[in-house]
C-alpha positions as CSV (number, residue, x, y, z in Angstrom):
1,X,87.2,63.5,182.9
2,X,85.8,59.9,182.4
3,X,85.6,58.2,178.9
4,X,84.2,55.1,178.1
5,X,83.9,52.7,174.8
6,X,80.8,51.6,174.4
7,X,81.0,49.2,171.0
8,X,77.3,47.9,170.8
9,X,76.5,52.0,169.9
10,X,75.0,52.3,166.5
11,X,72.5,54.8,166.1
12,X,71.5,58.4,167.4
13,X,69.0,56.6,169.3
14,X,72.0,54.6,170.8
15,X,73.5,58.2,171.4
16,X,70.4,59.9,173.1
17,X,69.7,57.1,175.3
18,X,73.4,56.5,176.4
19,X,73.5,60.3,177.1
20,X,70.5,60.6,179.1
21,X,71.8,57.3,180.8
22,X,74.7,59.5,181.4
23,X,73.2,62.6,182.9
24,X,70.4,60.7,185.2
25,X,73.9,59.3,187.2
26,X,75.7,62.5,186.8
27,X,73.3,65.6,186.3
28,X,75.2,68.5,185.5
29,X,77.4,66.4,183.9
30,X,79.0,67.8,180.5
31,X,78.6,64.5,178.0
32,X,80.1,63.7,174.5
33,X,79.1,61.1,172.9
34,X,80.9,60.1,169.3
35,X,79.2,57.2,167.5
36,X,82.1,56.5,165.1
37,X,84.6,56.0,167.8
38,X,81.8,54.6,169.8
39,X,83.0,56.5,172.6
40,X,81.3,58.7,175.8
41,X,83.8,61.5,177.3
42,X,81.9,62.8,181.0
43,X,83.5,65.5,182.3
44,X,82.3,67.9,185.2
45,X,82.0,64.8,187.9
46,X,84.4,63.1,189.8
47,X,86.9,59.8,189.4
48,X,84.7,57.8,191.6
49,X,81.3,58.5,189.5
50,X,82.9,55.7,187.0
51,X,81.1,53.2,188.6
52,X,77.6,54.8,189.1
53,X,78.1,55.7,185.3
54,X,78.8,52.7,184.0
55,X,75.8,51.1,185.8
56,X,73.5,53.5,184.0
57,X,74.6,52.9,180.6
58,X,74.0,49.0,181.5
59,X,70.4,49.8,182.6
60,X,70.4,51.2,179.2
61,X,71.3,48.6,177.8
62,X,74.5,48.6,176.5
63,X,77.8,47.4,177.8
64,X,80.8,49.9,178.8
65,X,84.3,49.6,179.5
66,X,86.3,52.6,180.7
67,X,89.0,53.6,178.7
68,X,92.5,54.5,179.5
């Protein structure tokens, strides 16, 4: 499992494009996204997909950090 804050989230169109960010990196991936914890939890891929992850959500256009 990955999860990631992603605080510039403010919208379900933040959500849906976050998500599909998600699952172009990691198809198959199984993605939760929670607006008001502005939070994404991947699970289904593996530790080093962080990076590949995180790079799509940029292309998207918002800015991730990974959590703890």
């Amino acid at each position: 499992m990955l999860a990631f804050t992603v605080p510039d989230m403010s919208c379900s169109h933040c959500e849906r494009a976050v998500r599909d960010a998600v699952l172009e990196a990691a198809p198959g991936a199984r993605v939760a996204v929670d607006l008001a914890t502005k939070t994404v939890v991947v699970e289904g891929v593996e530790a080093g997909a962080a990076a590949p992850i995180a790079a799509a959500i940029r292309d998207a256009g918002y800015e991730p950090s990974q959590a703890a």
